[in-house]
N, C-alpha and C positions, 0 to 999 in steps of 0.2 A: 726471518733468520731465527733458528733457534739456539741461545746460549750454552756451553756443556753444564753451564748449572742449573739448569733447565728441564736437560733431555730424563732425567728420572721421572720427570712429573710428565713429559710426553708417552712415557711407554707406561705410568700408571692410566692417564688417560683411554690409551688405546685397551689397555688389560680392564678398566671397569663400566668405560662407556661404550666403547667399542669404534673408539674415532681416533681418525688419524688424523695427526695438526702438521702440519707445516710450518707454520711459524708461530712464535712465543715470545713477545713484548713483553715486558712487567711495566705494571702501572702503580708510579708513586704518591701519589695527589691526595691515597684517601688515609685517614688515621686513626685504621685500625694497625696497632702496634704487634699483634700477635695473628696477621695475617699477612699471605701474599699472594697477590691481584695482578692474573697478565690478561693481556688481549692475545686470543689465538686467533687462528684460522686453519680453515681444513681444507682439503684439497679442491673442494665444492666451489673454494670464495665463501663459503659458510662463517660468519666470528660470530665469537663465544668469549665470554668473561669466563676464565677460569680461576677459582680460588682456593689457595690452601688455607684453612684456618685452624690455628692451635689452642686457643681459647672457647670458653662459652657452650650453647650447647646448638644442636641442629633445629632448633625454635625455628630460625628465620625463615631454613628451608620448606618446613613443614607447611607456615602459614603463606607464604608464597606459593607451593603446590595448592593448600585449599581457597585462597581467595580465585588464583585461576580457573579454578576449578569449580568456582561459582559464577564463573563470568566476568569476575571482575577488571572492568580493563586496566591499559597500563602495568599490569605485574606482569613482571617475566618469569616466565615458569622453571623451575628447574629442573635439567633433564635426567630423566633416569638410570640408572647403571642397568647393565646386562641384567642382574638379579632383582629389578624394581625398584633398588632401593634410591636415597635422594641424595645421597652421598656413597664414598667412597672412604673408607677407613684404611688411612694409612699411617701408622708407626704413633699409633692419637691422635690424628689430625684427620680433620675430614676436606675431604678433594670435591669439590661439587664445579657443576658446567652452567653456563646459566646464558641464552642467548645474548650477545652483544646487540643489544639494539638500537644504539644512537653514541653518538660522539660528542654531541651537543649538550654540555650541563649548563643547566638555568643560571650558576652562578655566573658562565658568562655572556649570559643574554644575548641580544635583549629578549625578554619575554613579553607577546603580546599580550593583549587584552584575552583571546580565546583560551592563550594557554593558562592564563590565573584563572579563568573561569573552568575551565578543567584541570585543574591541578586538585581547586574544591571539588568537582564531582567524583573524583577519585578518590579523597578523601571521604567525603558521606558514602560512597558506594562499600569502602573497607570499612567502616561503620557500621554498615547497616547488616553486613555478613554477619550471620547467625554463630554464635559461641559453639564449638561443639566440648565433647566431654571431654578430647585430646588436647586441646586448645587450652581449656582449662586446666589442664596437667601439667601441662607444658610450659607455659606462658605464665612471666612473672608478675603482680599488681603493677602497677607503675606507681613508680615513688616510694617500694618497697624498701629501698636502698637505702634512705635517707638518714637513719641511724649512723652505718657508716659512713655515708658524705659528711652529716655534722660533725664526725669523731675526724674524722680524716682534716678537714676546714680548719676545726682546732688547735688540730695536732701542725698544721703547717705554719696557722699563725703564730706558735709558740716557738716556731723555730726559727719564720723572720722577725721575732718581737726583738730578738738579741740577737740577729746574728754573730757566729763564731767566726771571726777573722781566718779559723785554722782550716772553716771548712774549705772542701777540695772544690765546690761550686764556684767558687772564686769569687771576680767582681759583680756576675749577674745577680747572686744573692743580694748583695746589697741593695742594686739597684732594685730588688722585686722586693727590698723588704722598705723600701721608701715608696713602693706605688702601695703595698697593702697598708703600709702603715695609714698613709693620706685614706681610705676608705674602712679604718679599724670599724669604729663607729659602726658604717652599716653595716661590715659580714656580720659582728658580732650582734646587728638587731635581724640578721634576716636568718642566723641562726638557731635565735631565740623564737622567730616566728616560725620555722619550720618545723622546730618539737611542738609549740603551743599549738599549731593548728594543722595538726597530722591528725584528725579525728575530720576535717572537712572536707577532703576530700571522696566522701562517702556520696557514690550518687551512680547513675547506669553506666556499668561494666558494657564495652566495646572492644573489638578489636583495634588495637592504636599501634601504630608505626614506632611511635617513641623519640624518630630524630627524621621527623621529613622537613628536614630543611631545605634550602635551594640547594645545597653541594650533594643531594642524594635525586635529585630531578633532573631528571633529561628529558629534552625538546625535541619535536619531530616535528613534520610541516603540517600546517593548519590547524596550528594549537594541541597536536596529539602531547602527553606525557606520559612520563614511565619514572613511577617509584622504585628505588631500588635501595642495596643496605637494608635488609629488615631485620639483622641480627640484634636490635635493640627492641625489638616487636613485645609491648606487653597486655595486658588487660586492662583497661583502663577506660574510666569517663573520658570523653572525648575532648573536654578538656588538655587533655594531656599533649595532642596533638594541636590541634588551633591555636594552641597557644605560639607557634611555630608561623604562622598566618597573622595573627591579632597584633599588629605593630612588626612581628618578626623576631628573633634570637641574635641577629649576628650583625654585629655591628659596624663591618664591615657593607653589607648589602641591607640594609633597613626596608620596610616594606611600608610603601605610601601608603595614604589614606583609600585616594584612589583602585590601587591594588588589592588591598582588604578586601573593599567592596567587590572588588570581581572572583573573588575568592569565593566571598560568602554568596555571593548571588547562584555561584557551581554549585555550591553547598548545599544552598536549601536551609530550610526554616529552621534555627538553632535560636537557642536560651542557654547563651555562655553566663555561665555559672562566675559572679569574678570573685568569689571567694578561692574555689577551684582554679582556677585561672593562676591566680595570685600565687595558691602552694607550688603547683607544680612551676611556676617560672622560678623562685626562689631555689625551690630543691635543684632546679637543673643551672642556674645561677651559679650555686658552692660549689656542684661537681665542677664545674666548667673550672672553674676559677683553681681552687685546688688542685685538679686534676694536669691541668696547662700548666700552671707552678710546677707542678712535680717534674715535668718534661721536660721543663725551661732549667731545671736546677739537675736535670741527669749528666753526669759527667760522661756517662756510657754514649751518648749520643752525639754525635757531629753535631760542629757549630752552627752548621746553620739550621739544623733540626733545632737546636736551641733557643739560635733568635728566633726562629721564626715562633713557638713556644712564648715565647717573651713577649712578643709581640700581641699574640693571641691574650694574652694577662692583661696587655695594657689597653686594648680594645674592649676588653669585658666589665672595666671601671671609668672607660669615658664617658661624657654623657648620653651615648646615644647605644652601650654595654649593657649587655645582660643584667649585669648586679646593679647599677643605676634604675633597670624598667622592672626589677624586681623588688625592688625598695619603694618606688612611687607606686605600685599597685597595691603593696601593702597598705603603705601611708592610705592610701584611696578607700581604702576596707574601713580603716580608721576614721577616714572623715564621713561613713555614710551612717558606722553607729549612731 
């Protein structure tokens, strides 16, 4: 079925790709805020992830056509419009098509032992793909940001240090300025260590995903995967990505010891860096953290876009939270001086 709020982006489809859909699902699950993700299909039985995106630049697309384009499996390649290109410029937004290949995201398992062992050889295989001169143009350092994530971190703790009874965020402020209060201490040591030790993470430039966590992995049968989301795609030591593998980001789904190992056995021979290791989980720690607050405290947003925002805050400061495994790695750097 297609929605009439819909049907504009079906006859953009047919006018730049030159496909006809039949029907137009939209998909809510993922949380990009200035995009919109349906499941189509065409007359074939053919689907297709189709996305509008209003933010960012067409990075992801690019490096998803050249990793395919080297072989690499598991990417889904993007299809090309009538005129070659890998999008579709509408009204500033780019419309891109991109095969639906699986239903099955890793976050809701189970994942076996073959698929953590190729989950790594996808990962060392977009690794190992050669930089080219577009790529480098294109593609931002990873952990470039961090400037603004510290200033942003700051700026939010200053605003739950006292909250304003007047603000319109109501009771969740409160509530969010008693979970950050209980871990002031450490944003305010893991903030300090991410200016201090933004000069270490110097070391071999890769292709990196940026955010291949489980909720961007999808399962096929006999261990197949498929990375997808590559709109956070940077330059970066590899680090930047394993770090995503090495214990894991989300607190919600933690990644055993066991699992590691089958990661790294895909992987292939690595010398994870834990200085490296260490920057980039802290910097992606702040954003995380900041960024969920700010979510959780939008008034523009439905309540349960809120809690559920809220929720994701109070996950990132339990023990088993990002900002928790990025305060002991630090501390860890600490005891090896």
């Amino acid at each position: 079925m297609i929605e009439d709020a819909s049907r504009h982006v079906v006859g953009w489809i047919r006018a730049d790709f030159g496909l006809d859909l039949t029907t137009m699902d939209e998909v809510t699950h993922g949380a990009d805020q200035h995009a919109r993700l349906w499941l189509a299909r065409a007359a074939d039985g053919t689907r297709y992830a189709v996305k509008l995106s209003g933010a960012g630049t067409p990075a992801g697309l690019v490096v998803t056509a050249h990793l395919a384009g080297q072989g690499v499996p598991g990417i889904p390649a993007p299809l090309r419009t009538r005129d070659g290109r890998l999008c579709g410029d509408r009204d500033g937004r780019r419309l891109s098509v991109v095969p639906w290949v699986s239903d099955h995201r890793a976050l809701d398992g189970p994942m076996t032992e073959a698929h953590w062992r190729t989950y790594g050889e996808l990962l060392a295989a977009v690794h190992a793909v050669p930089v080219t001169d577009e790529l480098m143009r294109l593609l931002p350092a990873g952990g470039a940001a961090y400037p603004a994530i510290v200033a942003g971190t700051r700026a939010m703790a200053e605003r739950l240090r006292d909250p304003d009874p007047a603000d319109p965020a109501g009771p969740l402020l409160a509530e969010l300025a008693g979970v950050w209060s209980a871990v002031a201490d450490r944003v305010s040591a893991l903030t300090r260590e991410v200016e201090r030790r933004a000069a270490d993470p110097a070391g071999p430039v890769v292709v990196c995903h940026g955010d291949p966590h489980l909720g961007n992995l999808l399962l096929g049968p006999d261990g197949q995967v498929w990375l997808i989301d590559w709109d956070d795609a940077v330059l970066a030591p590899p680090e930047c990505d394993l770090m995503f593998v090495i214990g894991g980001v989300l607190a919600f789904a933690p990644i055993t010891a066991e699992q590691e190992m089958a990661v790294l056995a895909g992987y292939g021979r690595v010398d994870v860096d834990p200085a490296r290791l260490a920057w980039f989980l802290a910097v992606r720690a702040l954003d995380d953290l900041s960024d969920w607050t700010r979510q959780a405290l939008d008034t523009g947003a439905s309540a349960a876009d809120r809690a559920r925002s809220a929720g994701i805050v109070r996950g990132l400061v339990s023990p088993v939270g990002l900002v928790t495994l990025a305060d002991a790695a630090l501390r860890d750097l600490d005891q090896v001086r």
